[in-house]
C-alpha positions in Angstrom: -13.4 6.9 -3.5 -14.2 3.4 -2.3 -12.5 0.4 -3.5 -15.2 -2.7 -4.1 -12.3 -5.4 -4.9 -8.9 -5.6 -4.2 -7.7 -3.6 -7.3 -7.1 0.3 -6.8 -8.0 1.0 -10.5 -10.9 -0.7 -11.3 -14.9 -0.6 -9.7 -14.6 2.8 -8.1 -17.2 4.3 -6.2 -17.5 7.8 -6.6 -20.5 9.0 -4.7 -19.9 9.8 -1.0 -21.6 7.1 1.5 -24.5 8.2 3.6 -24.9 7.2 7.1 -27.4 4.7 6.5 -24.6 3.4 3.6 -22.0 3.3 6.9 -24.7 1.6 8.9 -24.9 -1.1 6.4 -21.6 -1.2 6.3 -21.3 -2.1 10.1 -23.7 -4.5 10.1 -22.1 -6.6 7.5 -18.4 -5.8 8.8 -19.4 -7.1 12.0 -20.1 -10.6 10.5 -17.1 -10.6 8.6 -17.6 -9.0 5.2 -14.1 -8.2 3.8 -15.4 -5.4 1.7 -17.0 -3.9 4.2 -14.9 -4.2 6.8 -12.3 -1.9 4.0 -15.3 0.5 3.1 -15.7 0.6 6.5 -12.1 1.6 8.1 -11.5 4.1 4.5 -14.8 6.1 5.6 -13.3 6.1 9.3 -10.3 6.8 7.7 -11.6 10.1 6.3 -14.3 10.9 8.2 -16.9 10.5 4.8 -20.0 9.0 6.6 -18.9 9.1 9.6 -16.7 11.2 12.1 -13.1 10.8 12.0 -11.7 8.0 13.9 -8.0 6.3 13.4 -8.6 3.7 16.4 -11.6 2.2 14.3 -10.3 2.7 10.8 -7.1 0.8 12.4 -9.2 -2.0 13.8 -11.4 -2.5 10.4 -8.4 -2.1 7.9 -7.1 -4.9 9.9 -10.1 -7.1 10.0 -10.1 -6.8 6.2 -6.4 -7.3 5.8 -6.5 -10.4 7.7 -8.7 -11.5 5.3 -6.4 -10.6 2.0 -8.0 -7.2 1.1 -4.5 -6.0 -0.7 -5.5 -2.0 -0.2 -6.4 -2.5 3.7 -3.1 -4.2 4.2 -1.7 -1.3 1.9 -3.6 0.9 4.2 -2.0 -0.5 7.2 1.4 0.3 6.2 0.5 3.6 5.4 -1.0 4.5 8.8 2.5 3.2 10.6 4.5 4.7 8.5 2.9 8.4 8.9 1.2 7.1 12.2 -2.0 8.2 11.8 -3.4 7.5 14.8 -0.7 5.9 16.3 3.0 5.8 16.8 4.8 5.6 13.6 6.6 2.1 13.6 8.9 1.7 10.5 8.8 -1.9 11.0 5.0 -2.4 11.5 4.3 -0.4 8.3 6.7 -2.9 6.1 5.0 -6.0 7.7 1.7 -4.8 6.6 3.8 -3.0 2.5 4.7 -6.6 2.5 2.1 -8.5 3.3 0.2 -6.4 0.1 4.1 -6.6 -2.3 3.5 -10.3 -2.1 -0.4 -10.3 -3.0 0.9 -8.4 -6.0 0.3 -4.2 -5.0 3.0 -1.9 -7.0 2.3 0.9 -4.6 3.4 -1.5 -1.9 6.4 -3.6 -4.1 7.6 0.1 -4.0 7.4 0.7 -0.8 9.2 -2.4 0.2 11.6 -2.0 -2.0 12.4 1.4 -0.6 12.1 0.1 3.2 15.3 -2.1 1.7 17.1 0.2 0.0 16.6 2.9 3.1 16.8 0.2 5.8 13.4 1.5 7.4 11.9 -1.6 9.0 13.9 -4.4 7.8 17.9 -4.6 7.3 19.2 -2.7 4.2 19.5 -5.1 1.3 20.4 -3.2 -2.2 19.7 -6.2 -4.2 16.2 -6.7 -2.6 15.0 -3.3 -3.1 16.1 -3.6 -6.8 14.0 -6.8 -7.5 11.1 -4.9 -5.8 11.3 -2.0 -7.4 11.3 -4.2 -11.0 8.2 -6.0 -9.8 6.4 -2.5 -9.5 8.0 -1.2 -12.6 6.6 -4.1 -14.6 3.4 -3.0 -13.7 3.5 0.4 -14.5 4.2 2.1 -11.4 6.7 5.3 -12.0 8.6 6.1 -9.3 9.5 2.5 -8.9 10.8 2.9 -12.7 12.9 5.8 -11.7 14.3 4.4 -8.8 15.3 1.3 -10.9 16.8 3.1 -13.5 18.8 5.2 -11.0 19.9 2.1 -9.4 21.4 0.6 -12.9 22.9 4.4 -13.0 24.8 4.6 -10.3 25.3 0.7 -9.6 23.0 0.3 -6.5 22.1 -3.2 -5.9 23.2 -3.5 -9.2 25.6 -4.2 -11.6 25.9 -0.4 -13.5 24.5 -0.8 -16.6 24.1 2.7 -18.2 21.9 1.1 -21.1 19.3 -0.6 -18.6 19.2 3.1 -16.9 18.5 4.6 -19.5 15.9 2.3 -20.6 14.1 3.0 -17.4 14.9 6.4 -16.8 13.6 7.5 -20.6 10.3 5.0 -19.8 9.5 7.5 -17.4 
């Protein structure tokens, strides 16, 4: 699925592009269309269009992340953390996780928050990764409720607070 705006959830596309789609795609991208640019590198990305390619999906996720397209900067940090294409470089992928945390991405406030409670990328900070876990939380996002909760558990970051654990263990 293609992503129109910057939100994850909301103006899905569900029908597969067709090269003459990609074409279009290309033609805007190289003037500097954000959104295309992103439909673009996520149809590189997959090979949906198009063949496979990393190098390019790389290139155009960046093009549209340098613009503020939260899910190619999400993107970004993906493909160096699992290097897809490239090397994986811990700190590289939480540059880009953070780059989307501020902009306001759960997916990526998780992710930052466990690049600072793992140290992956950026210098272990506890209390950090707690305040960006919250920020996904409060939107919803799971894991980052569980990890919070586990945190007021065990006193990670923390105070331990067994009755702010449970509240967000028991959310889950």
């Amino acid at each position: 699925m293609l992503c129109t705006d910057n939100s994850k959830k909301e103006h899905m596309k569900t029908e597969l592009p067709t090269e003459e789609t990609v074409q279009r795609w290309l033609i805007k991208a190289e003037k500097g269309h954000a959104m295309a640019q992103y439909n673009l590198a996520i149809s590189y990305y997959n090979g949906v269009g198009i063949p496979k390619d990393w190098n390019k999906a790389l290139k155009w996720f960046k093009a549209a992340g340098e613009q503020g397209v939260i899910n190619a900067l999400y993107m970004l940090g993906m493909m160096y953390q699992f290097g897809k294409g490239i090397v994986p470089d811990a700190k590289e992928a939480f540059h880009w996780y953070y780059k989307a945390a501020v902009l306001g991405d759960a997916e990526s406030q998780y992710r930052v928050g466990n690049s600072y409670f793992l140290g992956r990328g950026v210098e272990t900070d506890k209390v950090v990764a707690v305040e960006w876990w919250r920020k996904a939380a409060e939107q919803g996002h799971a894991k980052a409720g569980h990890n919070l909760g586990t945190a007021y558990y065990r006193g990670d970051g923390v105070p331990m607070n067994k009755e702010e654990a449970a509240k967000w263990l028991k959310w889950q």
